[in-house]
Each structure stands twice: as C-alpha cells, then as structure tokens.
N, C-alpha and C positions, 0 to 999 in steps of 0.2 A: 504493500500500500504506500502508495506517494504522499510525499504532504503538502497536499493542495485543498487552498479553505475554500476558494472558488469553485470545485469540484463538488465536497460535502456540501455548500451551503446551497448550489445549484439544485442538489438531486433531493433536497429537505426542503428550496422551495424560501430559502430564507432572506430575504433582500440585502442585507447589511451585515457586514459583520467584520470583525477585527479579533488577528489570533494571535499568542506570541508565546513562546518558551525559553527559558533560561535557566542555567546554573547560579550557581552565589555572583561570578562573577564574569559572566558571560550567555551575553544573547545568544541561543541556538536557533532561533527561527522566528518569524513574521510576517505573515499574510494581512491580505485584505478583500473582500468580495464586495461588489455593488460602488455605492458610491460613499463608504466609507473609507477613511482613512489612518495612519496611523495614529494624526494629533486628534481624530475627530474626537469628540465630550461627548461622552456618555453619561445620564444618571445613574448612576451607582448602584441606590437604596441601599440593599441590606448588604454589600459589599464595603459600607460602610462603617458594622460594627466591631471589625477586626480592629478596624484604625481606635475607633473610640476608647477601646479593650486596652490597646496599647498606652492611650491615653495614662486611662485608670491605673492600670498597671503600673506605668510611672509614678504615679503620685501613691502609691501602696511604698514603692520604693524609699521613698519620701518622707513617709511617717506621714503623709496627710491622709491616705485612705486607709482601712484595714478591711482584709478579706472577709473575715469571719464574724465583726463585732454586726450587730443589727447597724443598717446603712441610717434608721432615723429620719429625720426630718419630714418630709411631707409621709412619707410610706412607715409611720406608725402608726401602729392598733388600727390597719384597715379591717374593714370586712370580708368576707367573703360570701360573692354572690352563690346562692344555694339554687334561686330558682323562682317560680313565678307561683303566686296563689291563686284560688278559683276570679278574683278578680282584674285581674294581669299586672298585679302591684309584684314588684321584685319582693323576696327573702332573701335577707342577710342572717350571716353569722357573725362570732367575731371569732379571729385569726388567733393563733394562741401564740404566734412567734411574730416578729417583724423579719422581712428579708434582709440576707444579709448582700454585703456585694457580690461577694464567689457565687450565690443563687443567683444572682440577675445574671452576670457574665458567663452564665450553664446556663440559663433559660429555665431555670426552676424556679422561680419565684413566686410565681402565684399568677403571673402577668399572662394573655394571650391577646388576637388579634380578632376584630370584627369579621374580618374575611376566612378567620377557622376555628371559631367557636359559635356556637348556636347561641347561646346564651349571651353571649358577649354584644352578637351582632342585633339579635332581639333587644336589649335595654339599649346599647349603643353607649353613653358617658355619662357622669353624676359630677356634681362640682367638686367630689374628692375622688383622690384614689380607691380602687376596690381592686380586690384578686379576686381569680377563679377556680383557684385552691391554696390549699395549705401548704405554705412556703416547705419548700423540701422535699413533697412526699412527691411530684411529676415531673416530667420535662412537659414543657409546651411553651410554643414560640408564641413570642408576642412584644411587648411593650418593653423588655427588661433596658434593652441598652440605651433605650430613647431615655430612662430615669439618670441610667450612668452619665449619661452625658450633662444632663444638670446638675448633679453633683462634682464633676470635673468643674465645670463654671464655678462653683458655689465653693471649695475649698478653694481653687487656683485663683480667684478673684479675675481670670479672665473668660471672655467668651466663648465658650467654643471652638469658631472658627479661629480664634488669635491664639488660642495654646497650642488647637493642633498644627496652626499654622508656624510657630515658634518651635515647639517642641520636637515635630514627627515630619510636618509636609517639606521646611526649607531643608533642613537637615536632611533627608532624605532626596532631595533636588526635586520634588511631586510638586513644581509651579504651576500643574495644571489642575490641581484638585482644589474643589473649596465649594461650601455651602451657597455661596454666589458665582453668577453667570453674568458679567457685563454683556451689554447688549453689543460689545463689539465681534465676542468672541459668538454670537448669537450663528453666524452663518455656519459654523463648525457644530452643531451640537444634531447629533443623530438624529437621523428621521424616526419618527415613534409608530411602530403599528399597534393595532388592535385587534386580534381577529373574530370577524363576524359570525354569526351564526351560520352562514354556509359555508364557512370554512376558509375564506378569503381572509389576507392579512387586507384593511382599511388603512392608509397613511392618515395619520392625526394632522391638525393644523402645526406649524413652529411656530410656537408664541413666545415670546420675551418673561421665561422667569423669574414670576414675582422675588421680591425681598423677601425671606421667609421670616414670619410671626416670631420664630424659635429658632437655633440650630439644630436639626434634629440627627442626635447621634447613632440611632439606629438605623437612619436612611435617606439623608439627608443631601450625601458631593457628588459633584458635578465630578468625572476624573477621566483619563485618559487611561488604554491599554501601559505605554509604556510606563506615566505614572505609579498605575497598581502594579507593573511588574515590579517597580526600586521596592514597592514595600515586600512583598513578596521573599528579593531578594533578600529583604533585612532580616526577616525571619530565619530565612536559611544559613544566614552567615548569624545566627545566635545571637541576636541584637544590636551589628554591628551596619550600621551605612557606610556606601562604599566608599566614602574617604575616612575609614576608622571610628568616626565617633560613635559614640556609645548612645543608642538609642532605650535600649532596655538589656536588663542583666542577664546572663544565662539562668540562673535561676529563672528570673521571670519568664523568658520561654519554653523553661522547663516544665514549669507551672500550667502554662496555657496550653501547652500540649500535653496534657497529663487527662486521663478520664475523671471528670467530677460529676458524673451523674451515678456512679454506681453501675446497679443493674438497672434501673432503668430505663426504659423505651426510648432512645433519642433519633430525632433525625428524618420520624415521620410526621408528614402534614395532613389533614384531610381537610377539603377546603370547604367553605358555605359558601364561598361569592366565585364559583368555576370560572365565569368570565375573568376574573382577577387573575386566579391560578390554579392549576389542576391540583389533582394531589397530590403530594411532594413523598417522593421513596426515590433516593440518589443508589440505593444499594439495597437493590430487593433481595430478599431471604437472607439478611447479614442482620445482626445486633450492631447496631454501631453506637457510640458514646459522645460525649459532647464533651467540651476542654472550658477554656473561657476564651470566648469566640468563637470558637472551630467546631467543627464536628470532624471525629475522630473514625475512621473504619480500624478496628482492631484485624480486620480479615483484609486481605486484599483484592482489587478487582480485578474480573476475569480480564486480562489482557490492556492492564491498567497500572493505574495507581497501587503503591506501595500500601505491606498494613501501615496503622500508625500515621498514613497524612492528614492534612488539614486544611478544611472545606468551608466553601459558605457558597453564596448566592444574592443575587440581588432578583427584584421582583420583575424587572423588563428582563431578565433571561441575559445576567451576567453571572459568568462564573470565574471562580478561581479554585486551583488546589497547589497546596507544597506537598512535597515527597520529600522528605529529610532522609528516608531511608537511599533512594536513588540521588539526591544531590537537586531535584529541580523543581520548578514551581511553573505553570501555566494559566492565563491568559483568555478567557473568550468572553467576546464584548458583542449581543443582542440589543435591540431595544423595540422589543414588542411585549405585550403581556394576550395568552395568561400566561403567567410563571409554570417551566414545567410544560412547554405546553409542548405534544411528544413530536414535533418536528426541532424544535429545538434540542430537546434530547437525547435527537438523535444525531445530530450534529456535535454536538459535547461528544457525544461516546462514537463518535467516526475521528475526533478529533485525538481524544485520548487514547486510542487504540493505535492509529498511526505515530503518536510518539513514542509509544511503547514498542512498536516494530521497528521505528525507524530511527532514532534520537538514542534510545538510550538502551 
C-alpha cells in the first residue's frame, strides 16, 4: 500500500483533508487532498484537551494545582441529576465527593455531553453545575476539560488563551493555534461539511468566527496539521520542544500516559444527537483505558498503532495518535461532522495501516 491521502480520501469520498507523520525529530510524510493545505486552520474541538491537560499538568508541577485534593470552587456539593418525575421536573441527589482534577482529566467526573447523554440532552443546563454521576465510579465524556481550563485561568491569573499561548503554543513554535481567528487568516480556515440525510457531504457557509464568550479548553483552537504535529512531537521527546526546553517533566508524561480509569469502560460513545456524531468505538472488541487526556489501547491495533499509544479526536473528524512504543505520532485533519462518521473512518484506518506497512 502507497501512501497517498488523495487516493484514501478519493475512494471515502472525502473532500478535504490534510495528513502528516513524524518521529520526535523528524517529518516522515505529508499529504494533502482537495483544496486543503498544509497551513490550512482547522477547528480542532476536542483535539484541544490534550493541550489544556498539559496546561494543568504544568501548574500541578507548580504547586498551584493538585491531582487528587477535591478541585473546589464552582464544582462543590453538586448534585447529581437522577432523572425526571411523573411531572417532567428533574430529580437531584446530592454527590457524596467533589471531583477531583485527575477525574476530570480521565473523564470520570461526573460530567457528560448533551449530544451523548439522554438525560443530559433532555434538561439541557441549570444556573449551576450538576453531574450525571458519582464522581469516580464511570468514564463518560463530557464537560471535564472545559472546567480545567477555568481553573488554569483562575490559579495562573491568566486567560487561557495567554498561558497557553506563553507557556505550550510559542514555546512549542504552534503560531498557528489559538482560541481566535482574525479575519485575515479567514481565507485559510477549512471548508466545513455537514452530511445530509441522503448521504451527501453539504458545504457550510465560511463565516468570520465570532470572539468566543469563554476560552473553551475542551474545544475551543483554531490549529494547523503541522502545528498539532510540534505538540505531538513534545510528547514523544518526554516533554521536551524541539529546541530543548522543558515543556513538562517526564514524570508528568508518565502520568498522562498511565491508565487512570481502572477497569473501567473507556473510550466508548453512544450518541443522542447522530447528526453530531455517530457512535464512537476507535477499537472495537479491545478494553481500552483512558490517561489524562488520552485514551490508552492496552492491546494493539490490527495493522496499527502500538499497545500503550495515545489518542483523542476532535468533533469535525480530527484525529491524532502517538506511539511511544514505535517512536511516532500522526496527523489527520477533516472538517465535517458527524464525528465518526464511517467514511471518515475509514480513511483514518486506510491511513494508519499504510504507515504501519510502509513508514515504520
């Protein structure tokens, strides 16, 4: 198998797309199909809570965050939604723990999303925080890293976008990530699809993104392939950027790649809003686990990725994974939704297969 993105993303049907691979310290490959390019700006979304994690991570270093103590402030003595009475008024409980940070940064904390909880998507938001279970005892993706990221604000006395721009993005050389999109860089930012009911990808309008109300750390930057590769890289090279400096400690990445869900169920979605995103199994018939940030395969994939890397995704069908075991990290930049949605899939796994035969 050749490694050609224009090939896969032809025979999937996919319009746009942008692929790259690399070692600690070295590009191995870089494609492009449609009218996307290498600098082209992608939204991220959930490709963004690795970066945040690292954030955190940092300031744990620091003595400003700690993993284990309850996180506090807004996220104590929430409830816990149970469910609806004969008159469609919510039931609360109350929590008998407050989340700590290592739960939110695993996704056990209590938190989920409107698009893959019933419940959740049924009441929709209350003027406080609530959970949808008892901090500790599930995985289930949702809200966690959007909270981390205001507490990064809130200890570091800076914004978001200014610590991670200080701390991770310049340090890193990643001058093309950031919670804002000037309207210059407006002509670079990917065409967005939607796909229709009969199966058609829709191109969306390109409209000038707004200022965002918040920084939102869970899914939030704007960022480029090569961008995500430098962090990527960082991870690989144990928390070092490629001009030496120290990003985060080897501990710390030892940490984030370590299983903190137990046994556990991590890694699958089942969605309520399909249009958003199908249902999410990156590794069917595998247990896999969740780190802080990552999700973890302990097994590895058939004609893939190593056990032991580290995965995430974003919602318009960006992905990324590291292989510490084989030395490399990959690259692929979509922008359509639903997330998951199995031409895209299919393209990931035409992708990763051909590295596996041919790269490494």
């Amino acid at each position: 198998m050749e490694m050609d993105l224009g090939k896969w993303a032809t025979e999937h049907k996919i319009p746009d797309a942008v692929a790259m691979v690399a070692r600690a310290d070295e590009e191995l490959f870089r494609d492009t199909h449609g009218e996307a390019e290498a600098d082209t700006i992608f939204a991220i979304a959930s490709m963004t809570k690795a970066i945040t994690t690292t954030a955190a991570m940092q300031l744990v270093e620091r003595g400003k965050l700690s993993l284990d103590a309850p996180i506090g402030g807004e996220l104590t003595d929430m409830p816990v939604l149970e469910g609806f009475d004969a008159t469609g008024a919510p039931r609360f409980s109350a929590a008998r723990y407050s989340p700590t940070l290592r739960q939110l940064l695993a996704h056990t904390a209590g938190f989920a999303y409107p698009w893959n909880h019933a419940l959740l998507k049924q009441y929709g938001t209350i003027d406080r925080p609530f959970l949808i279970h008892e901090p500790g005892t599930r995985w289930y993706y949702g809200i966690n890293i959007d909270w981390v990221g205001r507490f990064v604000e809130s200890v570091s006395g800076q914004t978001l976008e200014a610590y991670l721009r200080e701390h991770i993005l310049q340090p890193l050389g990643m001058r093309e990530t950031s919670f804002l999109l000037p309207p210059e860089k407006l002509p670079r930012l990917a065409r967005n699809y939607q796909r229709d009911d009969d199966g058609t990808l829709q191109l969306q309008p390109r409209v000038q993104p707004p200022v965002p109300p918040f920084f939102n750390g869970g899914g939030g930057l704007f960022s480029t392939a090569p961008d995500y590769l430098r962090f990527t890289q960082m991870i690989l090279r144990r928390g070092l950027a490629a001009n030496g400096e120290r990003i985060l400690s080897e501990a710390s990445i030892s940490e984030m790649a370590k299983n903190q869900t137990g046994s556990l169920d991590a890694g699958r979605i089942y969605t309520t809003m399909p249009t958003r995103s199908r249902n999410v199994d990156f590794h069917p018939g595998a247990h896999d686990q969740f780190g802080l940030g990552f999700l973890i395969n302990p097994a590895p994939y058939a004609n893939g990725r190593s056990a032991g890397s580290l995965a995430w995704g974003g919602i318009r069908n960006t992905f990324y994974w590291i292989d510490p075991a084989r030395g490399i990290a990959a690259v692929l930049l979509m922008q359509f939704q639903p997330f998951c949605d199995a031409a895209a899939m299919g393209l990931l796994r035409s992708f990763e297969t051909a590295i596996y035969n041919e790269l490494v």
